[in-house]
Residue frames relative to the residue before (quaternion, step in Angstrom):
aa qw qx qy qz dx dy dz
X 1.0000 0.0000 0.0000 0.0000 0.00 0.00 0.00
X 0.7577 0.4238 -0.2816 0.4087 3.33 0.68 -1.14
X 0.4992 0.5403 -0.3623 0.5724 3.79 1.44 -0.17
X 0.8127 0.2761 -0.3167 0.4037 3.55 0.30 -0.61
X 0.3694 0.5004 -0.4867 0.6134 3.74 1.20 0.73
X 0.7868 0.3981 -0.3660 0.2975 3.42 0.04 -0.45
X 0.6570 0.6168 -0.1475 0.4076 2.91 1.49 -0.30
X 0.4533 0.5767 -0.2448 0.6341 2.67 1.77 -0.53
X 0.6126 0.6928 -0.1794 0.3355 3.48 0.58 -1.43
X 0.5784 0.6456 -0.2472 0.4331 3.24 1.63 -1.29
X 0.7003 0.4663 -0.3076 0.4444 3.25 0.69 -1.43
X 0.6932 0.4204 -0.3979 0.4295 4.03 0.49 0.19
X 0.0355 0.7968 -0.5837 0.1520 3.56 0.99 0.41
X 0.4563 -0.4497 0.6937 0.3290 3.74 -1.62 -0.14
X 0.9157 0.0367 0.0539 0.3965 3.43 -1.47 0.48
X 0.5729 0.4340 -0.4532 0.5273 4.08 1.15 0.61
X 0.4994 -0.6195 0.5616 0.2269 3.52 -0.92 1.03
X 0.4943 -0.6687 0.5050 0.2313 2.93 -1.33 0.93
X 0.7631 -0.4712 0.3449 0.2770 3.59 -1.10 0.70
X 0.8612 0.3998 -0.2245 0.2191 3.33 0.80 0.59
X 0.4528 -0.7745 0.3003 0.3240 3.74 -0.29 0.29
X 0.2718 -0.7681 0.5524 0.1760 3.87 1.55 -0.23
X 0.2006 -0.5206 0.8010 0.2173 3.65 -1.98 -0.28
X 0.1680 -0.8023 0.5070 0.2667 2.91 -1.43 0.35
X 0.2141 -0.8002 0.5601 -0.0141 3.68 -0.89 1.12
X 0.7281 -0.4538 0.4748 0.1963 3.13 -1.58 0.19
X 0.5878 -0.6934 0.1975 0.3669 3.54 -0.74 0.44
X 0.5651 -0.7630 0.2239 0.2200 3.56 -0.11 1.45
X 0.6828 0.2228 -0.3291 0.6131 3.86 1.67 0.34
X 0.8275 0.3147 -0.2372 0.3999 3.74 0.39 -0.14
X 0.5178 -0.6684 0.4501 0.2873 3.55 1.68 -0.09
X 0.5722 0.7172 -0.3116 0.2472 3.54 1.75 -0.08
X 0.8454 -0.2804 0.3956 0.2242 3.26 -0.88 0.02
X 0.1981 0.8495 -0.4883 -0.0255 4.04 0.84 0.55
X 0.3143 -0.7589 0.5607 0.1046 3.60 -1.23 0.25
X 0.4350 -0.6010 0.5022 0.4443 4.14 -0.15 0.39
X 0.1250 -0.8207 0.5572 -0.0185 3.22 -1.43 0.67
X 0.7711 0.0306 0.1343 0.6217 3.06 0.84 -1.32
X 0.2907 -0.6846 0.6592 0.1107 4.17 -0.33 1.20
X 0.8440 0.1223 -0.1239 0.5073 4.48 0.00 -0.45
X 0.4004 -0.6492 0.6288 0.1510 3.24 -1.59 0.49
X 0.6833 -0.5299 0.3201 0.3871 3.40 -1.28 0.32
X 0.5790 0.5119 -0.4097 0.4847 4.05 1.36 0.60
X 0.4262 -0.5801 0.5508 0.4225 3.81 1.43 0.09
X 0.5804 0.5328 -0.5445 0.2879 3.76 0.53 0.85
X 0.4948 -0.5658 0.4379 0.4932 3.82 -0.80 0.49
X 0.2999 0.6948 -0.6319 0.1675 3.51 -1.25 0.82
X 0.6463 -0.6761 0.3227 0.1453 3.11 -1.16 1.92
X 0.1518 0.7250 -0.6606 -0.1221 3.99 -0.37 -0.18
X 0.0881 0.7736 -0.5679 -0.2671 3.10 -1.53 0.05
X 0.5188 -0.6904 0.4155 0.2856 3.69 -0.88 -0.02
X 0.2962 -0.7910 0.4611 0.2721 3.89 -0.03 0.91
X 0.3052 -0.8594 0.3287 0.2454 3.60 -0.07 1.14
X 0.2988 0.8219 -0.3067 0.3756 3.17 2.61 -0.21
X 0.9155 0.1267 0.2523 0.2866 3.01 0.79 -2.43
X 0.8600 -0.1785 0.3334 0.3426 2.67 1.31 -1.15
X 0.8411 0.4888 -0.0361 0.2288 2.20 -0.32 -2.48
X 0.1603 -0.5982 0.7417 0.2576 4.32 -0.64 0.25
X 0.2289 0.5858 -0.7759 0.0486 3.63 -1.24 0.79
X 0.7556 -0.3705 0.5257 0.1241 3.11 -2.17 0.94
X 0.4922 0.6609 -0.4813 0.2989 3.95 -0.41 1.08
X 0.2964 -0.0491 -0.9485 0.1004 0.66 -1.45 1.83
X 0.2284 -0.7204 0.5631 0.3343 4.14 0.34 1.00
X 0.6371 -0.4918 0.5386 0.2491 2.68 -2.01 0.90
X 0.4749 -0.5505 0.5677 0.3861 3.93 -1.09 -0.14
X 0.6982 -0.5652 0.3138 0.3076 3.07 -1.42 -0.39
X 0.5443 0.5520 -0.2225 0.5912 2.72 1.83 -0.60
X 0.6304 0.4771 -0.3325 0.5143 3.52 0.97 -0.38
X 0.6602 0.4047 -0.3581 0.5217 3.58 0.64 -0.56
X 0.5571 0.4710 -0.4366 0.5266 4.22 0.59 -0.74
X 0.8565 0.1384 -0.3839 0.3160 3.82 0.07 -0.55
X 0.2323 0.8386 -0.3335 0.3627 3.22 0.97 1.01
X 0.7119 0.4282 0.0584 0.5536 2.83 1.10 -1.92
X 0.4825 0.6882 -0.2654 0.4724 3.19 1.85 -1.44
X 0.8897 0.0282 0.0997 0.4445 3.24 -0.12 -1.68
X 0.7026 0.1970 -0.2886 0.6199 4.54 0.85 0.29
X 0.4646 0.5271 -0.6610 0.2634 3.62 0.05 -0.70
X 0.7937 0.4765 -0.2381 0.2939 4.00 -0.35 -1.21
X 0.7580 0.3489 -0.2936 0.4664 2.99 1.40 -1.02
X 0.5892 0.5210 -0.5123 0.3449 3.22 0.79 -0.66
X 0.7003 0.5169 -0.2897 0.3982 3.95 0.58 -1.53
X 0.8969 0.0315 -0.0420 0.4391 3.87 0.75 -0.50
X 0.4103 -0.7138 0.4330 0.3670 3.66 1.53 0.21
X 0.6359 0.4757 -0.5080 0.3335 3.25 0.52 1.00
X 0.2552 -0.6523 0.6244 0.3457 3.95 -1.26 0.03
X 0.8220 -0.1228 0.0946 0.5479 3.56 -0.50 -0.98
X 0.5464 0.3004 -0.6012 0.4997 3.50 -0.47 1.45
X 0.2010 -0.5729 0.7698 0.1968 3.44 -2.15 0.35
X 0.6326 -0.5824 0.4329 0.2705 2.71 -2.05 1.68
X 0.6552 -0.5126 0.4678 0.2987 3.69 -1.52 0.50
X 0.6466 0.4276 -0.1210 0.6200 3.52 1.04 -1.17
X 0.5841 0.4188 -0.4793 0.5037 3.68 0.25 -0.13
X 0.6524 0.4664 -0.4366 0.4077 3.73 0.20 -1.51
X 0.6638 0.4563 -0.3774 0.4568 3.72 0.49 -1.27
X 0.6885 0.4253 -0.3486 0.4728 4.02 0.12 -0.29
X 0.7221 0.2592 -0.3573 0.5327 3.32 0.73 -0.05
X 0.5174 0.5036 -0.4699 0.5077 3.82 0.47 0.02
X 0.5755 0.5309 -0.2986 0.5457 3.87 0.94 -0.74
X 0.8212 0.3787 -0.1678 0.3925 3.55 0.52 -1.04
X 0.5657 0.6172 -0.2823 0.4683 3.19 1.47 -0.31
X 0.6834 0.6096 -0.1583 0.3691 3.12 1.31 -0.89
X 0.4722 0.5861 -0.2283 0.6175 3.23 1.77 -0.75
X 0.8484 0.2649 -0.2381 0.3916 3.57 0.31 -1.19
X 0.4967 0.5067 -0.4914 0.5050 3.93 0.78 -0.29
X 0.5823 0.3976 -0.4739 0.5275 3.86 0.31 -0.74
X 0.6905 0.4703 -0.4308 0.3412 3.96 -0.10 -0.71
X 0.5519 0.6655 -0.1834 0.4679 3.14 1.70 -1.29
X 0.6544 0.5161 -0.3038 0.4617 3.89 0.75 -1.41
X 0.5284 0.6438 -0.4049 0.3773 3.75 1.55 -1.83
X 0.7376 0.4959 -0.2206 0.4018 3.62 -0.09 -1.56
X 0.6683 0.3898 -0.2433 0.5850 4.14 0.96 -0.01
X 0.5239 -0.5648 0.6310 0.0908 2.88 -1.33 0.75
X 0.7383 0.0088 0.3326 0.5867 2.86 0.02 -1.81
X 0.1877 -0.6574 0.7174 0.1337 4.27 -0.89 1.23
X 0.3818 0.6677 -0.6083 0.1959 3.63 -0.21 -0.21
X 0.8642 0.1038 0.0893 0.4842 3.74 -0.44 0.55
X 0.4895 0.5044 -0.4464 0.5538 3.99 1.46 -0.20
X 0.5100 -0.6663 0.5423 -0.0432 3.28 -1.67 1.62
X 0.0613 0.8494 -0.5064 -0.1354 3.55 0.19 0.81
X 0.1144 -0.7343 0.6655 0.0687 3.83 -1.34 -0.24
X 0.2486 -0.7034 0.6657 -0.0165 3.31 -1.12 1.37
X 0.0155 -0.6339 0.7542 0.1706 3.91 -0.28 0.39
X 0.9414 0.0191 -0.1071 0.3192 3.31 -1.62 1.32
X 0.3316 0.8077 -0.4725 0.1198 3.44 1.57 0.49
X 0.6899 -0.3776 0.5357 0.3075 3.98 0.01 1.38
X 0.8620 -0.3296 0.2208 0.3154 3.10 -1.78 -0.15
X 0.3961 -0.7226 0.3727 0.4267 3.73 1.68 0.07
X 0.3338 0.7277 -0.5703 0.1836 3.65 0.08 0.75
X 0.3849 0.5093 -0.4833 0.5992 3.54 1.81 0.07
X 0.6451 0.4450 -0.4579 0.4197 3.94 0.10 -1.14
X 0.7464 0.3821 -0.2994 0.4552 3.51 -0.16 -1.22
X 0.7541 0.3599 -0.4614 0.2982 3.58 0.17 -0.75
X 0.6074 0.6125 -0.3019 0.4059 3.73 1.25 -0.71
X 0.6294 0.4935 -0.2731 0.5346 3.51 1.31 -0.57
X 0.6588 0.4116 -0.4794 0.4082 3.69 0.88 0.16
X 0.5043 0.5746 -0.3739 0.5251 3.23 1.33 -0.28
X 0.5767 -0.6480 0.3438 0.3595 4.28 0.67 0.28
X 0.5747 0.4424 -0.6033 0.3316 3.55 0.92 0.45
X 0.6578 -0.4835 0.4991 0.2906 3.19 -1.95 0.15
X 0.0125 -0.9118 0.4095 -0.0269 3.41 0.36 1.14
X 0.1362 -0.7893 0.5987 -0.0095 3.52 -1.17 0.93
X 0.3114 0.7885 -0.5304 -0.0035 3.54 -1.58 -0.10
X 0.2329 -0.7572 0.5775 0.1974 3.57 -0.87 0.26
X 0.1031 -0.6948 0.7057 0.0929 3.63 -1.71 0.44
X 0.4746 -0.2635 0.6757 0.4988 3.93 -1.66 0.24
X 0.8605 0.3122 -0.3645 0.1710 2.52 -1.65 -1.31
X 0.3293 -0.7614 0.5084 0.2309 3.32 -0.95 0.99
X 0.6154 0.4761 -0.4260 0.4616 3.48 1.05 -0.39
X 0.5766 0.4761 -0.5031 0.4332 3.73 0.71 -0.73
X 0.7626 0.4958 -0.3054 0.2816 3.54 0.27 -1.24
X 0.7472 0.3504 -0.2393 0.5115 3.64 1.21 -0.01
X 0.4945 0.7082 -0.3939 0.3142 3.10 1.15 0.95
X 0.5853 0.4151 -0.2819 0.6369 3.54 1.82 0.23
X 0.3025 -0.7409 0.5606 0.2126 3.69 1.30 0.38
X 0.4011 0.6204 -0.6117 0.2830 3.80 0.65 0.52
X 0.5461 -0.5032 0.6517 0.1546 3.82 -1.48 0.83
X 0.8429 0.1434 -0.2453 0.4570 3.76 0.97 -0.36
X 0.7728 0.1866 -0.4802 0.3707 3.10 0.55 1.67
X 0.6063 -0.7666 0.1933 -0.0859 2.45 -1.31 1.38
X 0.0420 -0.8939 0.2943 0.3354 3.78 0.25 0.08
X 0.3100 0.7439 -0.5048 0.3094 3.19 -0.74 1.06
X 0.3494 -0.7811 0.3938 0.3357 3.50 -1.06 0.22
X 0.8834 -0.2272 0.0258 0.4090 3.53 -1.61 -0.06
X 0.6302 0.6171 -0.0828 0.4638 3.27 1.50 -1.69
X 0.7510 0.2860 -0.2668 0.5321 3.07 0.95 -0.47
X 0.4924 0.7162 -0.4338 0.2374 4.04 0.68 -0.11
X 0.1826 -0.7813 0.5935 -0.0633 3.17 -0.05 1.57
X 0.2790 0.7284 -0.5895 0.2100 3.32 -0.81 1.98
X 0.4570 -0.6092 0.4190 0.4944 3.57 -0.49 0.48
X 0.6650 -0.4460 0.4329 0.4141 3.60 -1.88 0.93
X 0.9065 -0.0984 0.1045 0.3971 3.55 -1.39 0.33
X 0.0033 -0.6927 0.5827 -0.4251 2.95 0.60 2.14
X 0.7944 0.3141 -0.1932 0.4827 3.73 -0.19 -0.72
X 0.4570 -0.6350 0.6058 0.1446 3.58 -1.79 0.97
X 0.6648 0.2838 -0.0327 0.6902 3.82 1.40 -1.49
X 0.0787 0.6272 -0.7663 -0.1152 3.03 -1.48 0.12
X 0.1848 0.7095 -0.6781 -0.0521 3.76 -1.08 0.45
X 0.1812 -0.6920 0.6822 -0.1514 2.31 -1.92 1.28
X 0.2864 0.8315 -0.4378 0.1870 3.43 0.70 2.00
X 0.8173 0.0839 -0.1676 0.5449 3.27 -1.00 1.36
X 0.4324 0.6642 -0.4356 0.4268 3.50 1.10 0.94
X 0.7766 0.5190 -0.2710 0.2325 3.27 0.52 -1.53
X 0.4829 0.5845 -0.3675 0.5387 3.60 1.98 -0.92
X 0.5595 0.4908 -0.3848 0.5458 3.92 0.51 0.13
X 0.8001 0.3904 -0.2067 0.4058 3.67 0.09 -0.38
X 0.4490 -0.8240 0.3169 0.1375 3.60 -0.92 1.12
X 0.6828 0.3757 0.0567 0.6240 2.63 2.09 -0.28
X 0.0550 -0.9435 0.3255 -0.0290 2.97 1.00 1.13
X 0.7234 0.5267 -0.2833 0.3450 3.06 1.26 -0.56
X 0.5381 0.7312 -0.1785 0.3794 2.59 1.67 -1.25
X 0.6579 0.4962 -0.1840 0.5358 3.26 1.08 -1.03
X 0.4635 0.6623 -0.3214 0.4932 4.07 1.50 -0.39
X 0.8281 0.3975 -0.0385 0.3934 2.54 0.80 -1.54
X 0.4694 0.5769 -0.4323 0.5099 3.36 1.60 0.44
X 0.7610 0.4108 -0.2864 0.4125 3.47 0.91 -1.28
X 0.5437 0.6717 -0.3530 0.3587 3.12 1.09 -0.44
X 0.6414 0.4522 -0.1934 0.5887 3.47 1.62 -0.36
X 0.5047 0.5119 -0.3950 0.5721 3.52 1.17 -0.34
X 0.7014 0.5948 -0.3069 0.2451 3.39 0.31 -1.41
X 0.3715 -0.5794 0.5925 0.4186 3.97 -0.90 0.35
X 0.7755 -0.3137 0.3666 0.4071 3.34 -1.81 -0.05
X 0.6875 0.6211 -0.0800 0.3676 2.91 1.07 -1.97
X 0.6760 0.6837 -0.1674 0.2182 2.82 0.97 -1.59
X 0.3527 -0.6217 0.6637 0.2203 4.17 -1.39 0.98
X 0.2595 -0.5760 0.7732 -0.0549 2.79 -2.13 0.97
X 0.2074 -0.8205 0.5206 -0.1129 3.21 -0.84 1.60
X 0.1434 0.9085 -0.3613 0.1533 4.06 0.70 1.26
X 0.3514 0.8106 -0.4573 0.1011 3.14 -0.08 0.87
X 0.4285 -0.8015 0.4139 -0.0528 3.47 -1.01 1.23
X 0.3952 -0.3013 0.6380 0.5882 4.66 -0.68 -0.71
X 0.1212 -0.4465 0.8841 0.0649 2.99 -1.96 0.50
X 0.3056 -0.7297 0.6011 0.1137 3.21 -0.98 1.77
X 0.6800 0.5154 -0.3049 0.4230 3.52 0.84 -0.06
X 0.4426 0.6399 -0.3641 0.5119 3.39 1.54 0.40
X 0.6305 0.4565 -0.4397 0.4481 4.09 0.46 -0.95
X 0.5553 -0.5831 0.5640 0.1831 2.98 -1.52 0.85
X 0.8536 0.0137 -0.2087 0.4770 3.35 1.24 -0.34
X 0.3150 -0.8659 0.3707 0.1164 3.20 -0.42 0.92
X 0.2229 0.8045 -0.4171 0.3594 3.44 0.06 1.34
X 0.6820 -0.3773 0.1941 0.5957 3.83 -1.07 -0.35
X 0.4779 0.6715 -0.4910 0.2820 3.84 0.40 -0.61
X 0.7119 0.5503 -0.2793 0.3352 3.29 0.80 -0.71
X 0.5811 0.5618 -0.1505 0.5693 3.46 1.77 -0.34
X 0.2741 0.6008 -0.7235 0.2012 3.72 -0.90 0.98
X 0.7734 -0.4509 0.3702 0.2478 3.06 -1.52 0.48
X 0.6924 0.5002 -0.3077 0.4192 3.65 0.76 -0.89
X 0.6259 0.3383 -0.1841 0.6781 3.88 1.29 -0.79
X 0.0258 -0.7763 0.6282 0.0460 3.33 -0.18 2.12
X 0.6135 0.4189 -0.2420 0.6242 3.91 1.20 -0.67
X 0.1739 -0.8256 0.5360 0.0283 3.16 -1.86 1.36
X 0.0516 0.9042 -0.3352 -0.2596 3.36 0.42 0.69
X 0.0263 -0.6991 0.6620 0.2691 3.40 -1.09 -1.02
X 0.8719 -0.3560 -0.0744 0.3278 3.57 -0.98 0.82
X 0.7600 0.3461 -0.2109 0.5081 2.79 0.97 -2.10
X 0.6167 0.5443 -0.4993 0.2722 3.68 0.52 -0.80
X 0.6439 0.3383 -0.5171 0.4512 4.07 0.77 -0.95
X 0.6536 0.5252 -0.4696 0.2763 3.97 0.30 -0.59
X 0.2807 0.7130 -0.4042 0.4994 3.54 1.91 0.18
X 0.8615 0.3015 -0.1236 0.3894 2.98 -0.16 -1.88
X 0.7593 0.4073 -0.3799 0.3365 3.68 0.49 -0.09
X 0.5081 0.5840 -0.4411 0.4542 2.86 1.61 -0.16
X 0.5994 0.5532 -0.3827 0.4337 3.76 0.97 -0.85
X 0.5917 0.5728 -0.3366 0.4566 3.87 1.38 -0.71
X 0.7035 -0.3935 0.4368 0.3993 3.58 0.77 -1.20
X 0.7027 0.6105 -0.1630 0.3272 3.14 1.31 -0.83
X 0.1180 -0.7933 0.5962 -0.0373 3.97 -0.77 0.60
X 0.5052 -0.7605 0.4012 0.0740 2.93 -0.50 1.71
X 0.2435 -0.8573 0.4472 0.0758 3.88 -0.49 0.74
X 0.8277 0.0834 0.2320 0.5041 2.54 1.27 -1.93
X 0.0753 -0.7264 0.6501 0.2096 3.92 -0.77 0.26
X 0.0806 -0.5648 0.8130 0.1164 2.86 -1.92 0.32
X 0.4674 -0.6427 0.6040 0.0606 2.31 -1.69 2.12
X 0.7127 -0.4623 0.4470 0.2801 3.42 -1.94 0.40
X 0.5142 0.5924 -0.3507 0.5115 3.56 1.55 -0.50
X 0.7923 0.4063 -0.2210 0.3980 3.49 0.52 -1.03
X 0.6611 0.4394 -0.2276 0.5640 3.49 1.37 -0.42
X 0.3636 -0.7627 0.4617 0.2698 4.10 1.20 -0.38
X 0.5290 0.6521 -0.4789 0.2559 2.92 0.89 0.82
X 0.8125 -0.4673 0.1823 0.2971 3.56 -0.96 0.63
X 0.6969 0.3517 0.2559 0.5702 1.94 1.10 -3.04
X 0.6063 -0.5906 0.4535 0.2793 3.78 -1.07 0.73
X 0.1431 0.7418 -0.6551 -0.0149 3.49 -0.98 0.52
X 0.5814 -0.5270 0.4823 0.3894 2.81 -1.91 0.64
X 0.0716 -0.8651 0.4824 -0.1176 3.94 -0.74 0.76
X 0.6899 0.5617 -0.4301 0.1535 3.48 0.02 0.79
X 0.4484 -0.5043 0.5977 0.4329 3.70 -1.69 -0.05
X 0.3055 -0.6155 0.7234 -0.0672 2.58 -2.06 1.42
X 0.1771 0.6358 -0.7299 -0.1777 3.37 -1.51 0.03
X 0.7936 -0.4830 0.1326 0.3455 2.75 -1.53 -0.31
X 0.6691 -0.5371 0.4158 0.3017 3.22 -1.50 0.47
X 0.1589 -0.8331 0.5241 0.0775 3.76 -0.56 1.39
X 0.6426 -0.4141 0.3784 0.5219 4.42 -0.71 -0.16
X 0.7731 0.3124 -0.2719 0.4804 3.68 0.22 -0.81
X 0.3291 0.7018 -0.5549 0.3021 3.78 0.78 0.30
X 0.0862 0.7916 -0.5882 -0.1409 3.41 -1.72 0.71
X 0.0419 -0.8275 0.5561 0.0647 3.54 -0.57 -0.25
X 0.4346 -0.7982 0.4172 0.0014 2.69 -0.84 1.69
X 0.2548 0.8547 -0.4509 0.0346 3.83 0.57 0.21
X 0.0800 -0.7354 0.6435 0.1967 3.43 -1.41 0.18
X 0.3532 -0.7001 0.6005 0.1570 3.64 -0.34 1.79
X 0.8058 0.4429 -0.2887 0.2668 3.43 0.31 -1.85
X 0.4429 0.7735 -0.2864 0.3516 3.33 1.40 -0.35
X 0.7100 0.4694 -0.0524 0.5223 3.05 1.01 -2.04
X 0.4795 0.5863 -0.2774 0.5911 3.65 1.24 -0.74
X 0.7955 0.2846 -0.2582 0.4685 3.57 -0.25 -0.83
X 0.7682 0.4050 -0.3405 0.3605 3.33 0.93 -0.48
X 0.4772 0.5781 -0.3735 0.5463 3.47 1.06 0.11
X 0.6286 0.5384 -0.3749 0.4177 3.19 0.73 -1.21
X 0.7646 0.4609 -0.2987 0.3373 3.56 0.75 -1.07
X 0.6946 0.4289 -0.2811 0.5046 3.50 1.25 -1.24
X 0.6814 0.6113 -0.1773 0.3613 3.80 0.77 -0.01
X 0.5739 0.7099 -0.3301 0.2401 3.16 1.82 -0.93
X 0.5827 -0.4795 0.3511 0.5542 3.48 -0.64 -0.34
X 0.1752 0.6690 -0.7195 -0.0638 2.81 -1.82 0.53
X 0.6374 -0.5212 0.1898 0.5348 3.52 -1.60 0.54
X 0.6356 -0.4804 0.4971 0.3437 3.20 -1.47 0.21
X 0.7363 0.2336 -0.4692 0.4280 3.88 0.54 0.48
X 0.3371 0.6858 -0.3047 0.5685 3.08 1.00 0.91
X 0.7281 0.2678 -0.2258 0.5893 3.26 0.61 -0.85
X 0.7055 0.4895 -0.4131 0.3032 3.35 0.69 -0.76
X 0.5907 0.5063 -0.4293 0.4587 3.53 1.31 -0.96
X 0.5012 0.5696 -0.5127 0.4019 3.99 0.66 -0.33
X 0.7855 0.4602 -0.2852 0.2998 3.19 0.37 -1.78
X 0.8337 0.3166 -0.2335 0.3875 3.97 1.29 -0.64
X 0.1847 0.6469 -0.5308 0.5155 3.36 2.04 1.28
X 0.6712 0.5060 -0.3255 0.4331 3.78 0.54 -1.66
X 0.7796 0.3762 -0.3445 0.3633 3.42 0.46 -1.05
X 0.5160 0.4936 -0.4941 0.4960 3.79 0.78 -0.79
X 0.7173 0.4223 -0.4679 0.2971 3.87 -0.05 -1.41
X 0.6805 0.6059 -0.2843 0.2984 3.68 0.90 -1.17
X 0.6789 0.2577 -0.2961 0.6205 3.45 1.64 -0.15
X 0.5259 0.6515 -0.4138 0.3574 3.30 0.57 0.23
X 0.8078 0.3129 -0.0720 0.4944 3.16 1.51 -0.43
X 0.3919 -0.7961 0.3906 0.2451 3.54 -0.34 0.82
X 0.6913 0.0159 -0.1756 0.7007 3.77 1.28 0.19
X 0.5082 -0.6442 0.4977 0.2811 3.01 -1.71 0.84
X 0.7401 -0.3655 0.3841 0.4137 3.32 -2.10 0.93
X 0.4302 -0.5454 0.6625 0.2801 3.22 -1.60 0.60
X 0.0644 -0.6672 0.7333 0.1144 3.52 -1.59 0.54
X 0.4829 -0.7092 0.4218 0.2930 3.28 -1.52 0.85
X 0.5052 0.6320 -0.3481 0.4736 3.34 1.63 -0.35
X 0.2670 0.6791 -0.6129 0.3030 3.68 0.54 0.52
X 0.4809 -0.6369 0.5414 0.2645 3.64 -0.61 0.94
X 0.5769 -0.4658 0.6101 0.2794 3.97 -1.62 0.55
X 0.3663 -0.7526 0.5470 0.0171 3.18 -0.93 0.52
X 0.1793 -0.8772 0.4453 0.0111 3.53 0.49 1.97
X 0.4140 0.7127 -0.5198 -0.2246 2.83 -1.45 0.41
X 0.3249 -0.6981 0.5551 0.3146 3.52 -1.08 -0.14
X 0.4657 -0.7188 0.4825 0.1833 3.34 -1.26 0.95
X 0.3211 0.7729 -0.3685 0.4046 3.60 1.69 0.71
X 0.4583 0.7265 -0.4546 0.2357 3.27 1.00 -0.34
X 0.3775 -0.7149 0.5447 0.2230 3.73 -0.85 1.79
């Protein structure tokens, strides 16, 4: 065991490219235009970033394939992120049994009545969202890769496998969430555009992502290999709108315990009179600015100002960019 961690371990060297060869493409929600940004990630390893000059967006390019991202996950994702291969940390399960709990209550808000409502987790980790959302009376479901994660609630209703392969009947599900998943995924839409078929008419969508415009410092840290797509607000409210989707609701960082801002909301579906008001070029220029290049001792003294301020303080810095707070008095 302890030999095959190290191995694994390898792939996170300083300054050795990761294992892979990527294509390069265009920007993966708007079709825009990307530019280089960022040459390392937050392991001191060379990795590509660009910036969609359209939107926004930080994607990975040359992006890994699919096959290049599965043996990722396959063989370093775990170790690098928690030093484990085929066990889950003790302390991790507790943090997510904690975190689950927060969000099924957010989950219970958005119902009337669970009796007979169909849930789905895309990528729900060790399922402690499934298990916690099913004591609350819905009929809960979900799938994970990871075969150990996915057999760690011994639950018949989840599954292991990925997005491409989820094999449900068309507009089967009331919820769909999909949290901290979608920055993982080369194809973001594509994958929308799965749930968007899962989804009832009726049905809420539950998306939430990093908000690159949250870090106090803004610099390579923000870059590793596993988070090929960057968002920040308006661009994901881009991409679901390009899926179908129409934003109801946020959830705030208060309601989820998190420190750090994310991008956070429930969607349903997108209707003819729908608008949305975005500024891409906005978000674009602003990234562009807090992101641009700079020398790399520079960035580092940035990157260990953020960290000293981030414990230095018992709540994080307000930011005026704190998204409005939708809602819609539809709520099934």
């Amino acid at each position: 065991m302890a030999f095959k961690l190290l191995l694994q371990r390898s792939n996170t060297k300083p300054f050795v490219p990761y294992p892979f060869e990527g294509q390069r493409i265009d920007c993966p929600v708007c079709g825009g235009k990307g530019h280089n940004i960022m040459n390392l990630d937050r392991e001191w390893k060379p990795l590509s970033t660009d910036l969609c000059e359209s939107c926004g967006l930080f994607f990975t390019n040359p992006m890994p394939t699919d096959d290049e991202l599965k043996d990722y996950y396959r063989a370093t994702y775990r170790a690098a992120y928690m030093g484990v291969v085929d066990t889950v940390p003790a302390q991790h399960v507790a943090k997510k049994k904690k975190d689950a709990a927060r969000r099924a209550a957010i989950v219970r808000s958005l119902f009337r009545d669970p009796t007979g409502r169909r849930t789905l987790d895309f990528g729900c980790g060790l399922g402690e969202l499934v298990l916690a959302i099913e004591t609350l009376g819905f009929d809960a479901y979900g799938f994970e890769p990871g075969e150990v994660w996915s057999q760690h609630a011994r639950s018949a209703k989840i599954k292991q496998g990925d997005w491409q392969s989820a094999n449900y009947g068309v507009k089967s599900f009331d919820f769909i969430s999909i949290i901290h998943v979608l920055e993982h995924l080369r194809a973001p839409l594509d994958c929308l555009a799965k749930i968007e078929q899962l989804l009832k008419d009726d049905g809420l969508l539950w998306i939430e992502v990093p908000d690159m415009q949250a870090y106090e410092s803004k610099n390579y840290t923000r870059f590793h290999f596993a988070h090929v797509l960057g968002f920040s607000r308006d661009n994901l409210l881009a991409a679901a709108w390009t899926a179908g989707f129409y934003p109801v609701r946020t959830v705030t960082k208060e309601e989820i315990g998190k420190m750090r801002s994310q991008v956070s909301f429930v969607f349903r579906k997108r209707k003819a009179d729908d608008v949305l008001d975005l500024n891409l070029a906005a978000v674009a220029s602003r990234n562009r600015k807090d992101y641009g290049r700079k020398s790399l001792v520079a960035s580092v003294i940035g990157a260990a100002s953020g960290f000293m301020q981030h414990f230095r303080s018992a709540t994080p810095r307000s930011r005026s960019s704190k998204p409005p707070r939708i809602t819609d008095s539809s709520v099934p």
